[in-house]
Structure formats: structure tokens, C-alpha cells
N, C-alpha and C positions, 0 to 999 in steps of 0.2 A: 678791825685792822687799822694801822693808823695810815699816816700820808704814804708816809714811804712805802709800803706793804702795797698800798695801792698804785702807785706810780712805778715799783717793777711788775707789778703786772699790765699796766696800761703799755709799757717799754716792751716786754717782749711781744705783745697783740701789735703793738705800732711795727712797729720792727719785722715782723711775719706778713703784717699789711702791705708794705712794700717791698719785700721780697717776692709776694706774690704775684704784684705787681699791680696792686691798688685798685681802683676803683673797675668794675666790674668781671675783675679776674680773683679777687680776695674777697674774704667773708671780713664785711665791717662788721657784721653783728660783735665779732670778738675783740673786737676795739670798745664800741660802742657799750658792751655790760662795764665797763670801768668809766663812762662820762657820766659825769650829773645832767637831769635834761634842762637845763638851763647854763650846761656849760658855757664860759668864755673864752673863746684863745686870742690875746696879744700878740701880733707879730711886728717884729721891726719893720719897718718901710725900706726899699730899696734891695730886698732880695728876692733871685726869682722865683719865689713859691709865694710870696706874701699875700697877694692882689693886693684888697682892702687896707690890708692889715686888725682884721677884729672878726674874728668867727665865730656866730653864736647858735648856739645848740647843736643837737645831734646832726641835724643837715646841713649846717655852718663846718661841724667837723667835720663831715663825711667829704665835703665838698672841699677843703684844705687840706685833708690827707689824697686826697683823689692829684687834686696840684699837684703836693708834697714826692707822688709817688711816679707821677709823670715827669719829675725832676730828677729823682734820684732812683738808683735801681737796685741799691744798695747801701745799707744804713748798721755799720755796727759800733755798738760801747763799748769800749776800749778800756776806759775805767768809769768809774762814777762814786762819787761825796757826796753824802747828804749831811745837813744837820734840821731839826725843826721836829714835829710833834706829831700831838695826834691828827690836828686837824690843820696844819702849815705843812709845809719842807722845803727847802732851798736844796738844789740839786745840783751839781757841778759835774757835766758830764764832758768825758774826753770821747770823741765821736768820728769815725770814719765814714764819709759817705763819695759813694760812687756814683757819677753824672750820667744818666743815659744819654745824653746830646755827643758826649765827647769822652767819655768811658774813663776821665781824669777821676782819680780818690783824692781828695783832701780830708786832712786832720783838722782837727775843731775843738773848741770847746764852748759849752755854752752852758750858760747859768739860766736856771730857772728858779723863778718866785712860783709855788703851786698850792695851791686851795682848795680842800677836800672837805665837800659833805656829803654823811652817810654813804662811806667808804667809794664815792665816787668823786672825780677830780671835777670840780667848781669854776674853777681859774686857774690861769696860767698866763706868764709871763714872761720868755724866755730873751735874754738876752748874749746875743753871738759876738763872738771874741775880734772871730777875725769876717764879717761880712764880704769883703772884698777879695779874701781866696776864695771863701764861697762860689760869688757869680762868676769870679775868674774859672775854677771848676767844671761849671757850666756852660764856660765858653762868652759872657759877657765880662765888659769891663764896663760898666755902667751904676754901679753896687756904690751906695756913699757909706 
């Protein structure tokens, strides 16, 4: 399977994860079969899910989506582009997400750099359009 092949499947496990309502109401395992176990995730600074900004491995993810899902209560793709191969993909995703704080939906887009080996996601590196409807979404104005 190449990047892409693997990254819709990692999108709709993410996606179900927070719907569920993430960390001990959803089954991580089914995120978790699409991470490599030395995964990395990059995140920007300044949004309310990021902390660190750098989550490494499976507990690093588990513990970012667990954030991720305590932020938002709803997460759909609206559209998404990819270009890249077997073992890269850039992915341009148009994204809806809904705030549990403050029950606002914003539209998004965000680009991701991703890195797959042996059909599991390695790296990532997403970068958000608009950061500051984000935290506005959420109810802060604090987001640079």
C-alpha cells in the first residue's frame, strides 16, 4: 500500500476516534495498526491541542489524540489532495471541526508533509491555514 492508501486509512480510524470520543471511550488500537512504533507528530505551537508540539510513538500518539479529542467533538473531510508516492504524500485536506468547549464548527485547511514505512505512518508534519479561527473555535484568542 502506498502513503496515500495508508493515510485514508489512518483519516477514517482518526476520525472515528473522535467521534467516539477519544481517549478511554474509543478503541486507539484502530488508529494505532496504521502508526509506525517510532512514530513522530509535529505540531504547530500556539494551538489548543498542541502542548509540546512533538509526539513520539504510539503513547506520544495516543496521548495527542486523547488532547485532540478533548478539543474537538467532531472532525470531518470535506475534501482532500494528495500528491507523492509510495513512501511520502503531501495531503491538502479541507476540514470541519466542531469545538466541544463552545459547540463552534470551523473550516480549515491544512497541509500535511507524511512519511510512511512499512505501510505505517513514520512522520508528520501538518501545517494549519488558518491557526487563529482554530483557537477562536475553541473559544480562545490567544493562537499566533
Amino acid at each position: 500500500m502506498d502513503a496515500w492508501g495508508v493515510m485514508q486509512k489512518f483519516y477514517a480510524a482518526e476520525a472515528a476516534y473522535v467521534a467516539a470520543g477519544g481517549y478511554g471511550a474509543a478503541d486507539y488500537g484502530a488508529v494505532a495498526v496504521w502508526l509506525d512504533p517510532e512514530v513522530v507528530l509535529h505540531q504547530a505551537p500556539g494551538l489548543p491541542f498542541t502542548g509540546t508540539g512533538t509526539w513520539r510513538g504510539h503513547d506520544g500518539m495516543e496521548r495527542f489524540l486523547a488532547r485532540f479529542s478533548e478539543v474537538w467533538e467532531a472532525m470531518e473531510f470535506l475534501e482532500q489532495e494528495h500528491q507523492g508516492g509510495r513512501d511520502t504524500v503531501v495531503v491538502r485536506n479541507r476540514v470541519r471541526f466542531r469545538a466541544r468547549a463552545t459547540g463552534r464548527d470551523v473550516e480549515t485547511e491544512i497541509l500535511q508533509w507524511i512519511t510512511v514505512r512499512n505501510g505505517r505512518m513514520l512522520e508528520c508534519r501538518p501545517f494549519y491555514w488558518d491557526p487563529a479561527a482554530i483557537a477562536a473555535a475553541c473559544g480562545r484568542t490567544d493562537a499566533t
